[in-house]
C-alpha positions as CSV (number, residue, x, y, z in Angstrom):
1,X,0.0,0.0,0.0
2,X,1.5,3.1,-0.9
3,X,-0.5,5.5,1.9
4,X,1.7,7.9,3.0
5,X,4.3,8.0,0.3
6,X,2.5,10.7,-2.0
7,X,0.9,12.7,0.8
8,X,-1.9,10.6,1.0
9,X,-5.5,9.6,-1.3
10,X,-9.0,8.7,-2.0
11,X,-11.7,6.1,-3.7
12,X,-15.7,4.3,-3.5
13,X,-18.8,3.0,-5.4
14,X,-21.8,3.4,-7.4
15,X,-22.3,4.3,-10.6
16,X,-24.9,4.7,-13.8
17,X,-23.6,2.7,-16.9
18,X,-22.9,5.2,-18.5
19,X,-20.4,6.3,-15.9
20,X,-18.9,2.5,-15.6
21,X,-17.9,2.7,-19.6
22,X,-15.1,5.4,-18.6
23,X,-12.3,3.5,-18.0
24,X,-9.7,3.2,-15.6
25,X,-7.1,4.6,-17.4
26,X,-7.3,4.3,-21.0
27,X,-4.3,3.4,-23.2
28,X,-2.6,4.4,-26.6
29,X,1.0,4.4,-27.6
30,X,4.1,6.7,-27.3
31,X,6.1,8.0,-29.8
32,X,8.6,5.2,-29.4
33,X,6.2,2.7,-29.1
34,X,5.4,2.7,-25.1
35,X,2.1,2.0,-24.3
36,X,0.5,4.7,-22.2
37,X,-1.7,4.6,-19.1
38,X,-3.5,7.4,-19.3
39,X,-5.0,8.6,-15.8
40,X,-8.5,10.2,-16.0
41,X,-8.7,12.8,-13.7
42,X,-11.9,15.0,-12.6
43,X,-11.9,18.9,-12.2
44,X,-14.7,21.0,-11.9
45,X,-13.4,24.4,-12.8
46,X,-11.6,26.0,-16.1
47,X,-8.9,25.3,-17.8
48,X,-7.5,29.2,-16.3
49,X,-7.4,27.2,-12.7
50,X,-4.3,27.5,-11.2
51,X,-5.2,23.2,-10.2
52,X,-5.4,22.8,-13.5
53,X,-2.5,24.1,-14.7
54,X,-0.4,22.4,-12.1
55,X,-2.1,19.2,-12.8
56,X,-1.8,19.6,-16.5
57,X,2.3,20.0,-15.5
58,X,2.5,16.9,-13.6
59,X,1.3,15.2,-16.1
60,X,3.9,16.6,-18.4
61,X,6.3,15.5,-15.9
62,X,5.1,12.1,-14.9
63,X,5.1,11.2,-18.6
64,X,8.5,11.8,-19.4
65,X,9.9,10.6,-16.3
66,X,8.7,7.0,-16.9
67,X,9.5,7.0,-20.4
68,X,5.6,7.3,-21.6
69,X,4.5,4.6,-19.3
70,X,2.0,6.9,-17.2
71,X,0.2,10.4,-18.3
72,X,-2.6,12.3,-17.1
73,X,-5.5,13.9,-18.7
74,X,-7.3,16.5,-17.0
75,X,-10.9,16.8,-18.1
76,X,-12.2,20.5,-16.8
77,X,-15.7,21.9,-15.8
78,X,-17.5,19.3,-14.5
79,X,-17.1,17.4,-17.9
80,X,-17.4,14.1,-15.6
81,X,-19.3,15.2,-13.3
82,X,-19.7,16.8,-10.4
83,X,-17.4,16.3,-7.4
84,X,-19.8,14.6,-5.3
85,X,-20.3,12.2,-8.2
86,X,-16.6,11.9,-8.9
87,X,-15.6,11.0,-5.9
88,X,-18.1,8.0,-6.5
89,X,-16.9,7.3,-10.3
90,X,-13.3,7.1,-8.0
91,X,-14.8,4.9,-5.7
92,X,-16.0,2.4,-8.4
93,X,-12.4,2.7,-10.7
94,X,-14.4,4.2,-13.2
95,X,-12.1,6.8,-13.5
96,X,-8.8,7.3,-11.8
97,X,-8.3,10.4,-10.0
98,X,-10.3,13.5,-8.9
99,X,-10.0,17.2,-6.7
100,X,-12.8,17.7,-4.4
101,X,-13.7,20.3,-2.1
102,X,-12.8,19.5,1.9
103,X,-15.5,19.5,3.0
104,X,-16.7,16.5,0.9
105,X,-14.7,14.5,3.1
106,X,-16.4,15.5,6.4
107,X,-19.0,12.5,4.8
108,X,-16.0,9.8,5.1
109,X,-15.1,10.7,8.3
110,X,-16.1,13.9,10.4
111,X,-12.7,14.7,11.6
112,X,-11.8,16.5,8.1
113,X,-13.9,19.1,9.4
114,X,-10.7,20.6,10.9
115,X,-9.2,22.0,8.1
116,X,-12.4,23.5,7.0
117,X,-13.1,25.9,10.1
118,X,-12.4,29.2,10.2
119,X,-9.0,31.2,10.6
120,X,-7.8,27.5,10.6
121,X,-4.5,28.5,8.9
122,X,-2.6,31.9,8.7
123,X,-1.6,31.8,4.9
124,X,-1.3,29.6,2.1
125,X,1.9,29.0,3.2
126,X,0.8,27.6,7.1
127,X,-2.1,25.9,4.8
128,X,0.6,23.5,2.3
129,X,3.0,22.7,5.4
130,X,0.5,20.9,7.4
131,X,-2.2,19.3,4.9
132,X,0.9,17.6,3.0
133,X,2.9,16.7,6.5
134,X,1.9,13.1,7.0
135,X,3.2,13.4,10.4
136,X,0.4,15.3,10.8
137,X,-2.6,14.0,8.9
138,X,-0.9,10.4,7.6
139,X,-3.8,8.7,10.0
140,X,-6.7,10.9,8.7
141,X,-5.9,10.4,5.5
142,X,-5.6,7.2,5.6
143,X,-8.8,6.9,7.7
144,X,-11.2,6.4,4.6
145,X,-9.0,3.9,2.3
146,X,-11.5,0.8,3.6
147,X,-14.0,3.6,1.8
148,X,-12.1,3.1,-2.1
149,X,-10.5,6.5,-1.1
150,X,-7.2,7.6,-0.7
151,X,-5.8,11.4,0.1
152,X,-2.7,11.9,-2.5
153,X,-2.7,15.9,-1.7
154,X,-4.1,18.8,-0.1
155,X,-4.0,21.2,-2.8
156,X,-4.5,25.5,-1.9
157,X,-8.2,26.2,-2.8
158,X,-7.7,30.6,-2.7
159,X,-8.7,32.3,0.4
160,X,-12.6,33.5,0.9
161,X,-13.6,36.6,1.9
162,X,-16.8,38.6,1.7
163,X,-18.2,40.8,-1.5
164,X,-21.3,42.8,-1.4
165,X,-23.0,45.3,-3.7
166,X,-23.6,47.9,-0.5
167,X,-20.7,48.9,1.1
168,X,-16.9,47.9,2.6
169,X,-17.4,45.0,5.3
170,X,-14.9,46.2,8.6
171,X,-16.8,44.4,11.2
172,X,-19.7,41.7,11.6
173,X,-21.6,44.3,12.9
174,X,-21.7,45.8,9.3
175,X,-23.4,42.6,7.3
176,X,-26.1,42.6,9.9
177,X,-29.4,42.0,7.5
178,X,-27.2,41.4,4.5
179,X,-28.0,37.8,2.5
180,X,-24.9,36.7,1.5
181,X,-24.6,33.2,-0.8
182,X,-22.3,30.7,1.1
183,X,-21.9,26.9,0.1
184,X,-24.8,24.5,1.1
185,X,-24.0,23.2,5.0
186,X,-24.9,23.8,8.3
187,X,-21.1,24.9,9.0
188,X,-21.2,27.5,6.7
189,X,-24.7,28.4,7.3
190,X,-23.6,29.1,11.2
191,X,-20.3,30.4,9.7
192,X,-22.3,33.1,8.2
193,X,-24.7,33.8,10.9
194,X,-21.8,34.6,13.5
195,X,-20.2,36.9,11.1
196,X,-23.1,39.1,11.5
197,X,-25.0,37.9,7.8
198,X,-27.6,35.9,6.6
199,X,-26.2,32.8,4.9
200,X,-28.1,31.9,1.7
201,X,-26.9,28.2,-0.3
202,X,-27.3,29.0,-3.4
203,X,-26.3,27.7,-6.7
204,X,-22.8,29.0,-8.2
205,X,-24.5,29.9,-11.8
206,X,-27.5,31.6,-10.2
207,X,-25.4,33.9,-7.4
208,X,-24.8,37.1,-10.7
209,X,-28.5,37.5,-11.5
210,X,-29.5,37.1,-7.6
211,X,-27.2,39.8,-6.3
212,X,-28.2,42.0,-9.1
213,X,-31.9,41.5,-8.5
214,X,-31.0,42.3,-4.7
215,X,-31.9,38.9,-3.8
216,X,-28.8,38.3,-1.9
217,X,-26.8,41.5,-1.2
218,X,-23.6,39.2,-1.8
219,X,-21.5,36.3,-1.3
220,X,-18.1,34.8,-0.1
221,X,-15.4,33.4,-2.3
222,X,-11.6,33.9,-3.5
223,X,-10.3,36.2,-5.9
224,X,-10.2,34.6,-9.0
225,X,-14.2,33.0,-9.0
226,X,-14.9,36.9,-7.9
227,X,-13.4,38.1,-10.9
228,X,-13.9,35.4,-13.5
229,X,-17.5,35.2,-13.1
230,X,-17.9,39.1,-13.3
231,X,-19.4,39.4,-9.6
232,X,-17.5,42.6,-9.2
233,X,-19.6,44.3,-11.5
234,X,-22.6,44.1,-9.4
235,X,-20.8,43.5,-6.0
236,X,-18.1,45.9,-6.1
237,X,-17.4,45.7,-2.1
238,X,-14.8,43.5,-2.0
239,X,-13.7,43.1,2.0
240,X,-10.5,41.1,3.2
241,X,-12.2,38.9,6.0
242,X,-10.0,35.9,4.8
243,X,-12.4,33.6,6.5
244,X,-11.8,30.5,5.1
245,X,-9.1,29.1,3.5
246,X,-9.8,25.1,3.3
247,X,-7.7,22.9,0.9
248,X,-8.6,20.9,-2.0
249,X,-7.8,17.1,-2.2
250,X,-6.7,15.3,-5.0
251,X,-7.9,11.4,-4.3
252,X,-7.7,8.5,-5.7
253,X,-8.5,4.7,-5.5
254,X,-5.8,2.4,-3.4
255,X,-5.5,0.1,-6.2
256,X,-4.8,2.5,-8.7
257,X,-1.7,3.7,-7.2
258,X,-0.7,0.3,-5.7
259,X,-0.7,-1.6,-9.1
260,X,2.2,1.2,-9.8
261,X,6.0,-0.3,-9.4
262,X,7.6,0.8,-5.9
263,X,10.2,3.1,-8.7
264,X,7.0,4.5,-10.5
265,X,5.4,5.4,-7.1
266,X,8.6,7.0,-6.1
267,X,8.5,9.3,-8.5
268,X,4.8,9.9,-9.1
269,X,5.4,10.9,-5.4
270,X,8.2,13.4,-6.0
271,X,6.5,15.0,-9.0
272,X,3.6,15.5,-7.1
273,X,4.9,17.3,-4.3
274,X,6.3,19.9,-7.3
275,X,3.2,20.6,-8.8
276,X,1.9,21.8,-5.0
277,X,4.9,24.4,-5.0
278,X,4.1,25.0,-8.7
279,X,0.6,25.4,-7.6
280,X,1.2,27.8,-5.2
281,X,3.4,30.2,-7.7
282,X,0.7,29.7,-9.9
283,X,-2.3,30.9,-7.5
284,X,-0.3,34.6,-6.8
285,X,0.1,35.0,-10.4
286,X,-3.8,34.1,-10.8
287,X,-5.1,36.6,-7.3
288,X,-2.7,39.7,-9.2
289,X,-4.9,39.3,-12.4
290,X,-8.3,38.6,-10.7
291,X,-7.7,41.8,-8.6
292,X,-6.8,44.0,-11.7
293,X,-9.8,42.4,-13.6
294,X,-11.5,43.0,-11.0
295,X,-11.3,46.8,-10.5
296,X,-11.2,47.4,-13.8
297,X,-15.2,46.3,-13.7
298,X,-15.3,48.5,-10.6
299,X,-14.0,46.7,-7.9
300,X,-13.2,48.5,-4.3
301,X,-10.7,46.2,-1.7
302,X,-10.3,47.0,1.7
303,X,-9.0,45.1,4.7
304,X,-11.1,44.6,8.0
305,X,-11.0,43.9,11.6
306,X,-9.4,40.7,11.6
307,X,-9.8,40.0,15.3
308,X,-13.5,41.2,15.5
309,X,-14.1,38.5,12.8
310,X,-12.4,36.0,15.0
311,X,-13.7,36.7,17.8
312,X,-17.6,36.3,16.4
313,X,-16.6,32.7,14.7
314,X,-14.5,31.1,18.0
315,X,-18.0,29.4,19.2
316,X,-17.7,27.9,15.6
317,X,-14.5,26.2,16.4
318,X,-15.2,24.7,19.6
319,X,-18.5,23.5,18.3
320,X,-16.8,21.4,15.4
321,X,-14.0,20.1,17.6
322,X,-16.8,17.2,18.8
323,X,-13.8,14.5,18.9
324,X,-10.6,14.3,20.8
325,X,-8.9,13.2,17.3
326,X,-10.1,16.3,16.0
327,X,-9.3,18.5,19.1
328,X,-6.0,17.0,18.8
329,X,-5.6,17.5,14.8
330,X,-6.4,21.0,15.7
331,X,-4.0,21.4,18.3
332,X,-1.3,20.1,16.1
333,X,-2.0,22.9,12.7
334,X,-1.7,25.7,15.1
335,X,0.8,24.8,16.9
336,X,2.5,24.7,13.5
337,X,1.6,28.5,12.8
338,X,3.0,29.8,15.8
């Protein structure tokens, strides 16, 4: 079993038949005649994603290094589906790898929960050093491997912070009777609520027309979805809570990466933990562009009171932390910041 050597992965079942005729990894040969496994792998945002990019790399990467045995092909915008179902199609070996949001894991085992609260980590930075320790999370990621999952990465996923079409967000006090769009769960639905707001789940494609109807006066995301999907043009408040910063994870299924030779592992292993530096160098290229693009279409940025937004979501934390693993796990990433 390869757990820990990557960073750690992720896999599990059912499927439509249409789903089961993707396969595995499909094949076709190298220029000098190599066959080629070529991995499948899930995204759900554009080609312009820093994830992508740096998973488009690897790929690059992986290929050469084992003489065109392995490659990977990225398919973009939920071309397979959506993450939930991914994770699923991974499950099944229907296809082989996948990113999904954190907090999709909280379903495997509850415990993931800790790298989706609140002023968790300090920076990207704090963020990469302990998601891809395995001294640190080797147990939890392996925790859900009986599932058909394993934890290869935890990739940066951009920082959220608050965007409104009223005015500049310094303290919760100021989003008192604002609606603002958060993603569908009761953490983030209490999230909101001690930040002074009104959380509102609400559909990604749906949040533009909503805030410009002044059905929700905003919503919460990085940088670059604020700028790419032209939310500054009707939410030009743009306020540096920095709320939430929780990873990505690239998973996989166990057998996939165990039917690799211990060389091949080896260095799927060393080219992965490249593309997370390269992904990093790749998301402060992307938040400079999204922040020009963004006040170019009107955009206004300003910081807030960090502490007062702390403060308000502290009850958050220690209403999560239901487990000693977790209060432990917890323990452990700051400890790491300070």
């Amino acid at each position: 079993m390869m757990r820990n050597k990557v960073v750690s992965i992720v896999a599990m079942a059912g499927v439509s038949a249409l789903a089961l005729s993707l396969a595995a990894c499909s094949s076709d040969s190298s220029e000098g005649g190599t066959d080629t496994k070529v991995f499948k792998v899930a995204f759900n945002q554009t080609e312009s994603h820093p994830q992508y990019k740096a998973l488009e790399a690897l790929g690059d990467r992986l290929k050469e290094r084992t003489d065109g045995r392995y490659d990977l092909e990225v398919f973009p915008n939920e071309t397979l589906g959506s993450q939930k179902d991914t994770i699923e199609l991974v499950q099944a070996g229907s296809i082989d790898f996948s990113m999904v949001s954190g907090s999709l894991l909280e379903n495997f085992n509850p415990d993931f929960v800790v790298f989706n609260l609140p002023y968790v980590f300090d920076s990207k930075e704090h963020q990469s050093a302990v998601v891809n320790d395995p001294e640190i999370t080797a147990d939890l990621f392996s925790s859900i491997e009986d599932k058909g999952i394993s934890v290869l990465a935890g990739f940066h996923g951009g920082i959220r912070n608050v965007y409104n079409s009223e005015k500049p967000i310094n303290t919760p006090a100021d989003l008192a009777g604002m609606k603002i769009r958060v993603i569908e769960s009761d953490t983030n639905l209490r999230m909101m609520e001690l930040m002074g707001g009104s959380g509102t789940p609400m559909g990604q494609g749906e949040v533009y027309t909503a805030i410009q109807s002044g059905v929700l006066s905003g919503a919460e995301n990085n940088e670059s979805i604020y700028a790419n999907l032209k939310h500054a043009e009707i939410a030009p408040y743009y306020s540096y809570t920095r709320h939430l910063m929780f990873p990505d994870y690239l998973i996989v299924n166990p057998k996939t990466m165990d039917a690799l030779s211990a060389e091949d592992q080896k260095i799927f292993s060393e080219e992965l933990a490249a593309a997370l530096v390269e992904e990093g160098d790749f998301w402060a290229d992307e938040v400079k562009t999204s922040i020009a693009t963004a006040e170019a279409a009107g955009a206004k940025f300003n910081e807030v009171d960090a502490d007062a937004f702390r403060d308000a979501l502290a009850p958050l934390v220690e209403e999560k932390l239901t487990t000693q693993v977790s209060k432990d796990l917890y323990a452990k990433v700051r400890a790491a910041a300070e």
